[in-house]
C-alpha positions in Angstrom: 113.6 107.8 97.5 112.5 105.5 95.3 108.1 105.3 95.3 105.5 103.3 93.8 102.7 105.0 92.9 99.5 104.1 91.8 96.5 106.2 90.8 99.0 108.5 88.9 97.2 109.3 86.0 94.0 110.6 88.0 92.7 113.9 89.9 94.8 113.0 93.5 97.4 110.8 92.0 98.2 113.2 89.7 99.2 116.2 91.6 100.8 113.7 94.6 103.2 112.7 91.7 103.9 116.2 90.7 104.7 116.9 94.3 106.9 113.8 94.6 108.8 114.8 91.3 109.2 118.3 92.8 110.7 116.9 96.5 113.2 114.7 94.5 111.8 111.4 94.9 111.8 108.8 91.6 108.9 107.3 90.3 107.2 104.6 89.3 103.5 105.2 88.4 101.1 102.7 87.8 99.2 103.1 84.4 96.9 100.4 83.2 96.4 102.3 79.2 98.6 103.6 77.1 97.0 107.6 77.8 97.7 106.7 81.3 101.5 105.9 80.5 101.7 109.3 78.6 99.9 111.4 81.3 102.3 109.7 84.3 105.5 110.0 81.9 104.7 113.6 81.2 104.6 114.2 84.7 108.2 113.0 85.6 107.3 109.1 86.3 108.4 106.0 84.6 105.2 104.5 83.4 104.6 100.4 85.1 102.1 99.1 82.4 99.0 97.0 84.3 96.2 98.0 86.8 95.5 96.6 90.3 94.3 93.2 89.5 97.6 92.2 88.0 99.5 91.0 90.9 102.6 90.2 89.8 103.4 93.7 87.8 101.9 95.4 91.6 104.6 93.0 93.6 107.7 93.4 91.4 106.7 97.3 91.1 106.7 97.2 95.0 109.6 95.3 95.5 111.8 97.9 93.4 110.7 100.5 95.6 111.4 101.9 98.9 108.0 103.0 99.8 104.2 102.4 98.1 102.0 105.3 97.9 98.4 103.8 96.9 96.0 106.7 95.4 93.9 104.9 93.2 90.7 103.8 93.8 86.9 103.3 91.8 84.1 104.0 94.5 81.3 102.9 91.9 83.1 99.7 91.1 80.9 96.9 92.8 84.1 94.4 92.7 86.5 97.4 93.7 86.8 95.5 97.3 88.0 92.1 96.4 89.9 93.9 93.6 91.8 95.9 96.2 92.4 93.4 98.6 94.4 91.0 96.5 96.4 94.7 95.3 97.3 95.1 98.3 98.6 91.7 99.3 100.6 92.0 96.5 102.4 95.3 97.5 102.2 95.3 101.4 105.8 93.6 102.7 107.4 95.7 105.3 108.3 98.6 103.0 106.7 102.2 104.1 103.1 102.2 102.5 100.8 105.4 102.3 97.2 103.9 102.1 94.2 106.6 100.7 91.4 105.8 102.5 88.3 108.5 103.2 86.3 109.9 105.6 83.0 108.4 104.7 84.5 105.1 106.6 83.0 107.3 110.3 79.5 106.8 111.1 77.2 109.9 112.2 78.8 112.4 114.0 82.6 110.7 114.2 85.3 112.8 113.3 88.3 111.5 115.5 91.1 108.9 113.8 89.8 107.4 117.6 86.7 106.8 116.8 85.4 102.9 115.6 84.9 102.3 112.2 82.9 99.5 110.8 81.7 97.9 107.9 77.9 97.7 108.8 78.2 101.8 109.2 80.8 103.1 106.8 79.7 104.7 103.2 82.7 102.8 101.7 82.6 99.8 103.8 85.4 98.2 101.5 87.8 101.1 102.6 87.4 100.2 106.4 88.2 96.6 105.2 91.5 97.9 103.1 92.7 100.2 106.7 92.5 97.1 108.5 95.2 95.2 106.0 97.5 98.1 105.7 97.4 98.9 109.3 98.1 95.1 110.1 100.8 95.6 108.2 102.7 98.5 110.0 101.2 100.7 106.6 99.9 104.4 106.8 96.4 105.5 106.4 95.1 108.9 105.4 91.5 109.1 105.5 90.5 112.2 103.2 87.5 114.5 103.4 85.8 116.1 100.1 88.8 117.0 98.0 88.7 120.4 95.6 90.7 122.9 93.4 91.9 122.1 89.8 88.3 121.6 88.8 87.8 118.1 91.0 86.7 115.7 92.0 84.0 113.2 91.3 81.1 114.3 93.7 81.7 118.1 92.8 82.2 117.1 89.0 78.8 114.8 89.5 77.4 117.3 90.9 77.9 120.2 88.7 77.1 117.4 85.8 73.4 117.1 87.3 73.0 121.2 87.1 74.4 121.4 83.5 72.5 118.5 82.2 69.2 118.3 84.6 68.8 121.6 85.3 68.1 120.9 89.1 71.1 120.0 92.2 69.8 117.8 94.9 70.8 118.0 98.6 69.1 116.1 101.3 66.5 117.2 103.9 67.4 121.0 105.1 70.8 120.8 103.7 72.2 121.1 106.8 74.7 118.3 106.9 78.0 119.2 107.4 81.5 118.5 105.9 84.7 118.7 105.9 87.2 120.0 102.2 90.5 119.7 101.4 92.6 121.8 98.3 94.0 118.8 96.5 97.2 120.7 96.8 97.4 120.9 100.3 96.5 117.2 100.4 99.2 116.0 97.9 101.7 117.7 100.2 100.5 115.8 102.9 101.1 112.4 101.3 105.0 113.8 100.7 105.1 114.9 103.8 103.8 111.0 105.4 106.5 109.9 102.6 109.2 111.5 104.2 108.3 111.1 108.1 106.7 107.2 107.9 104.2 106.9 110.7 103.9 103.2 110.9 100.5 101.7 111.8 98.6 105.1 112.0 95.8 106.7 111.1 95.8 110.8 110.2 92.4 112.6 109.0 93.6 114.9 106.2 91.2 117.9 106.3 92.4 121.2 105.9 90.2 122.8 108.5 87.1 124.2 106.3 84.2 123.3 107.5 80.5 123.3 105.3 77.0 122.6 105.0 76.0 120.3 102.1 73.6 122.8 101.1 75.7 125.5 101.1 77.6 123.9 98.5 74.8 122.7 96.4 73.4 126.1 95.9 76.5 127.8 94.8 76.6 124.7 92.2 73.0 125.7 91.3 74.0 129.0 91.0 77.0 128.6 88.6 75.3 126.3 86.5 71.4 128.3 86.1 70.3 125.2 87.6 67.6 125.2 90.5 68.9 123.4 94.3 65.8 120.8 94.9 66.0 118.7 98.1 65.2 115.2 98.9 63.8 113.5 101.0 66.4 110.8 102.6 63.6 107.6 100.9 64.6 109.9 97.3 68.1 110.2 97.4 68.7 106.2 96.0 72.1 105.0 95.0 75.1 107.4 95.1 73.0 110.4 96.2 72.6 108.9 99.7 76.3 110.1 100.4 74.8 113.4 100.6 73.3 112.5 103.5 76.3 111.5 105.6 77.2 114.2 108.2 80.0 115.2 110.6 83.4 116.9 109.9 87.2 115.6 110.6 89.6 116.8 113.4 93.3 117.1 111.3 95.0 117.8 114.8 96.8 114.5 114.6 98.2 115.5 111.2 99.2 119.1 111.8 101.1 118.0 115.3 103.0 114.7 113.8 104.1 116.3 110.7 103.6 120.3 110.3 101.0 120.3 107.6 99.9 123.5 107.2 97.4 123.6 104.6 97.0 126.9 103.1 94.9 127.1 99.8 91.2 128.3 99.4 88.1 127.2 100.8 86.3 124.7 99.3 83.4 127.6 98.6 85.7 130.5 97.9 87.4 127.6 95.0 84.0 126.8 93.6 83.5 130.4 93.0 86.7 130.7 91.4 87.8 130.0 87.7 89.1 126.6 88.0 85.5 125.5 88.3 
């Protein structure tokens, strides 16, 4: 099959082309600098030169294709909402598209694709906005939990990054907030998996299963990095660090029924103790 693919040049993108390469499919990766181009082209993919506000490279990219996977994403982009909304326009027209969306859309406690999502409650209120255009559209959506394994991603990375440099890891109140993980290689076969089975108009968490406290996590970080585990209070933890505060894990039931994921990799603790991190 012929995919569009964009995010192909970062963590998730990355190994979801790998896996695409590997099931046979032909790519075309979106890459919006000239390192990107070489990373996507050394991964099998032909390189598509331009990044998500140019609409016209994302719509003739789209129409050469028979399905759109969509992987990339900035969280800490303050425009990243009307940035992906035009995108998407641009490459939603009755094709198969796979939309990568997150768990921090569920307010406290939600864990069911059931469940309401809203803007005033979500973490990443522009994600619930972009569901609600690919789901209108008879797109896929697969809301992803704390991804890990090949030394990702971003909140682990950040997080390691405060014990290296500031010598302290915060977590929020007891610690006792709980999430759920994902290997990044279980979740890459995932997306193939949606590829190949298209779902139209649904929703599919994509946790693997493992369950953990924030805490738990931040201390092992602490510990791997001789740095000390300090909590906040929730009035302390300003800006990004509020995440840490979100709690509840995600019920994958939906995903391992429709489409036989099976997702066997580590834990996300047992991969932080390991060598990739």
């Amino acid at each position: 099959m012929d995919v569009f693919l964009t995010g192909g040049s970062g963590y998730l993108g990355g190994v979801v082309l790998e896996r695409l390469i590997e099931a046979g499919h032909r790519v075309e990766a979106l890459a919006r600098s000239e390192r990107a181009a070489e990373r996507v082209a050394e991964l099998g993919a032909e390189p598509v030169r331009g990044d998500l506000s140019e609409t016209g490279v994302l719509g003739k990219a789209a129409d050469r294709a028979a399905a759109v996977i969509h992987t990339a994403v900035d969280y800490v982009d303050p425009n990243m909402a009307d940035i992906e909304a035009v995108a998407l326009n641009a490459m939603l027209a009755g094709r198969p598209f796979i939309y990568t969306s997150t768990g921090l859309v569920y307010g406290e406690g939600q864990r069911s694709e059931d469940d309401p999502v809203g803007v005033s409650t979500a973490a990443q209120p522009h994600k619930v906005l972009g569901e609600r255009t690919v789901l209108a559209a008879g797109g896929t959506v697969l809301r992803v939990p704390l991804i890990h394994g090949r030394g990702g991603s971003a909140l682990i990375q950040g997080l390691m990054g405060f014990g290296r440099t500031r010598e302290t890891v915060p977590f929020i109140g007891d610690g006792k907030q709980m999430w759920s993980a994902v290997h990044v290689d279980d979740l890459a076969d995932l997306f193939v998996l949606a590829l190949e089975k298209p779902q139209p108009g649904r929703i599919f968490n994509a946790a693997s299963g493992d369950t953990f406290e924030m805490g738990q996590l931040v201390r092992l970080i602490a510990e791997r990095t001789g740095a000390a585990a300090v909590s906040l209070s929730p009035e302390q933890a300003r800006g990004q660090l509020g995440v840490l505060a979100r709690s509840g894990g995600m019920d994958a039931t939906r995903a391992r029924e429709t489409f036989g994921w099976a997702p066997s990799r580590s834990s996300l603790l047992d991969d932080v103790r390991g060598e990739s991190y």
